[in-house]
MILUM-380349 format. One line per field, with one value per residue (C-alpha): x negated, y, z; residue number from 1; residue in three letters. Coordinates in steps of 0.2 Angstrom, whole numbers. Layout:
BEGIN
u	c(X,...)
v	c(Y,...)
w	c(Z,...)
num	c(NUM,...)
residu	c(Ala,...)
***
This chain:
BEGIN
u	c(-14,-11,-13,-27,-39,-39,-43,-58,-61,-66,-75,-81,-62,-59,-69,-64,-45,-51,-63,-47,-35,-48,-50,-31,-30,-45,-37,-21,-27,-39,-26,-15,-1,-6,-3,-12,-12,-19,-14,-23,-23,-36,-39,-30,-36,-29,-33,-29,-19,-25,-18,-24,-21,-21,-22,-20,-28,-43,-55,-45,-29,-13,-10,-18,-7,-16,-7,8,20,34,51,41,41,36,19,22,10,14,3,7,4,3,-1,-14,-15,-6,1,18,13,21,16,14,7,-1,-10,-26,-27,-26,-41,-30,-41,-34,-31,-21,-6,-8,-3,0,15,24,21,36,34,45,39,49,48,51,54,44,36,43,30,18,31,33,48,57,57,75,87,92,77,72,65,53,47,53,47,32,14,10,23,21,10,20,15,29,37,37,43,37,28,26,11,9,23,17,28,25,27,31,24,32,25,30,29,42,51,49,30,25,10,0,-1,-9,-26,-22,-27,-22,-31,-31,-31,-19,-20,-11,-11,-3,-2)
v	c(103,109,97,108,107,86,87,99,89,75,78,57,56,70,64,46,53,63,49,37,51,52,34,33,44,39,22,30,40,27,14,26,12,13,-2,-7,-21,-23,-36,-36,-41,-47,-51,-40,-42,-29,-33,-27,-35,-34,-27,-32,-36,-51,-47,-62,-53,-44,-32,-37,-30,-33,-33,-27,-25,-20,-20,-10,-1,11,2,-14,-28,-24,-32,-41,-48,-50,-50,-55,-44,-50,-45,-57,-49,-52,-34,-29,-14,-4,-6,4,4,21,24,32,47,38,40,42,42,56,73,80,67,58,41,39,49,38,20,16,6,-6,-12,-26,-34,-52,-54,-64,-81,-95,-105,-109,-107,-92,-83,-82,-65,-60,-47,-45,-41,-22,-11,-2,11,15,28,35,30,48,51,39,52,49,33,19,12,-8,-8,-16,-33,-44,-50,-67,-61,-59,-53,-56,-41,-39,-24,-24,-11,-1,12,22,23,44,40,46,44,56,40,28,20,28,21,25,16,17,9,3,2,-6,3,-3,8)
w	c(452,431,418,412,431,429,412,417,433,428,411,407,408,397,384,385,380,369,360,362,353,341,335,335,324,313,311,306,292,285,283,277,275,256,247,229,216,199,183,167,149,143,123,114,97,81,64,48,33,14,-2,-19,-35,-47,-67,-78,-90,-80,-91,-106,-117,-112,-134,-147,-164,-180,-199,-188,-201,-198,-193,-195,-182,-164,-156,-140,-126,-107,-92,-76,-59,-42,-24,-18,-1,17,15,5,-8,-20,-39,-51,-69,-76,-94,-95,-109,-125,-139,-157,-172,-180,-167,-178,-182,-164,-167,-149,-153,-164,-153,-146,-131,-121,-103,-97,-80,-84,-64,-50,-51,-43,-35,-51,-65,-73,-78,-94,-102,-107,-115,-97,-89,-80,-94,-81,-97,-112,-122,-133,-127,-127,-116,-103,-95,-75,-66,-68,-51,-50,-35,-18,-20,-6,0,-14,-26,-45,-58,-78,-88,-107,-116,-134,-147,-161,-174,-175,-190,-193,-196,-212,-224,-213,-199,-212,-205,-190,-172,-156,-140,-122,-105,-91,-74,-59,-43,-27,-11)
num	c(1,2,3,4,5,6,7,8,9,10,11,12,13,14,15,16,17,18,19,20,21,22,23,24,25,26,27,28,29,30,31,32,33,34,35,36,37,38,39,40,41,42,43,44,45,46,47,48,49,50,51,52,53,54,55,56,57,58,59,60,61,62,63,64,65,66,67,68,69,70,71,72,73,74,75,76,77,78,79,80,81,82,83,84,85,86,87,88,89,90,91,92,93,94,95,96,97,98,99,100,101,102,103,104,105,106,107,108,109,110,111,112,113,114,115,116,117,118,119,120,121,122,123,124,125,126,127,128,129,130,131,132,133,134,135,136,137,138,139,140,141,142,143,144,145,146,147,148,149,150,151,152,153,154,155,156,157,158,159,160,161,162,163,164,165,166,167,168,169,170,171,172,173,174,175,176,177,178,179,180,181,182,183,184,185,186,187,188,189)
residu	c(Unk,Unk,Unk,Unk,Unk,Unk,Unk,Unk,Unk,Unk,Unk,Unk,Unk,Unk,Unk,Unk,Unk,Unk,Unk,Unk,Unk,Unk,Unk,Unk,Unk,Unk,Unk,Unk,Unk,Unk,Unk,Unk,Unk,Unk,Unk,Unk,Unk,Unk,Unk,Unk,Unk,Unk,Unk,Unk,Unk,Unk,Unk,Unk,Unk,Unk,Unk,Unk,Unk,Unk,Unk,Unk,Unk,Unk,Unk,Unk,Unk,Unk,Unk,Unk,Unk,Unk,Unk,Unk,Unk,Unk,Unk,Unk,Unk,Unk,Unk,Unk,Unk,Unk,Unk,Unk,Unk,Unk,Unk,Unk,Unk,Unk,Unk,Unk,Unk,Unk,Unk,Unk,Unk,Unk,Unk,Unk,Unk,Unk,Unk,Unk,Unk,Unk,Unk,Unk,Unk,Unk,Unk,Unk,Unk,Unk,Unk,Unk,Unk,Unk,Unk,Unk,Unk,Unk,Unk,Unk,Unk,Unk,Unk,Unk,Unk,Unk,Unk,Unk,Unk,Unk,Unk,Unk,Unk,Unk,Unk,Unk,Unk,Unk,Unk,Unk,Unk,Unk,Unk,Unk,Unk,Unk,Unk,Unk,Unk,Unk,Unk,Unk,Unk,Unk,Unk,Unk,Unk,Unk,Unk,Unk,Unk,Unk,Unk,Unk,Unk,Unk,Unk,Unk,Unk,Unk,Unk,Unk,Unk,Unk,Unk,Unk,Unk,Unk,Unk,Unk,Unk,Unk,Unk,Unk,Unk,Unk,Unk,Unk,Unk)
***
């Protein structure tokens, strides 16, 4: 007798196997041997730093200079700059448009100006201004028209700065009573 005339003989029998095969291979796909784990980590927390800056003298002038004469004796006044955020920045120092009394002899033109970076505090103390000192600008006030790098400041670092003034010794009659005034601003980025 063929394999085939049992099978078809006795059909409970047949359909016994055939259940049998088919939970065999039921089991065997479902557990598919496939393996799985998981870790996680939890409370990861992002936060940003801060970047601002400290003016000694806020909402006020860094010098002002009358009674100026040509050749005469330079103004001086210093301000000190600092980073009062958790961030390092760069500084820099740029002049608004200046306001000269007279358009047609700018006085702006013939103020020479000296920008000194006097160098970083030490704690408290500030530091002594020098001969030796970084001269971060020297030049007319009407031609300090590009922003002036101070470089990088770290988050607390402050820096005094001297600003000296002077009118330079080409002015002639036509500057007499003439003023020239205008605003600076510190930027960090």
């Amino acid at each position: 007798m063929s394999r085939l005339s049992v099978l078809f003989s006795s059909p409970k029998r047949t359909l016994a196997a055939l259940a049998t095969v088919l939970v065999a291979v039921g089991v065997t796909a479902a557990s598919g041997a496939d393996f799985t784990a998981t870790s996680a980590n939890p409370g990861n927390t992002f936060a940003t730093g801060t970047l601002s800056i400290y003016n000694s003298k806020e909402a006020s002038a860094v010098l002002s200079a009358s009674g100026m004469r040509p050749g005469g004796t330079a103004s001086t006044g210093t301000v000190d700059i600092g980073n009062t955020g958790s961030l390092s920045g760069a500084f820099t120092l740029t002049r608004g448009t200046p306001v000269d009394s007279d358009s047609s002899n700018p006085l702006s033109a013939k103020l020479n100006v000296k920008v000194v970076d006097c160098g970083l505090f030490a704690g408290a103390t500030p530091p002594t201004c020098d001969v030796a000192d970084p001269v971060k600008y020297t030049g007319t006030l009407a031609a300090m028209s590009s922003p002036v790098a101070l470089g990088s400041f770290a988050g607390a670092d402050k820096h005094r700065y001297e600003f000296t003034v002077s009118v330079d010794s080409s002015a002639g009659n036509a500057y007499q009573g003439d003023s020239s005034d205008t605003v600076f601003t510190w930027n960090a980025a």
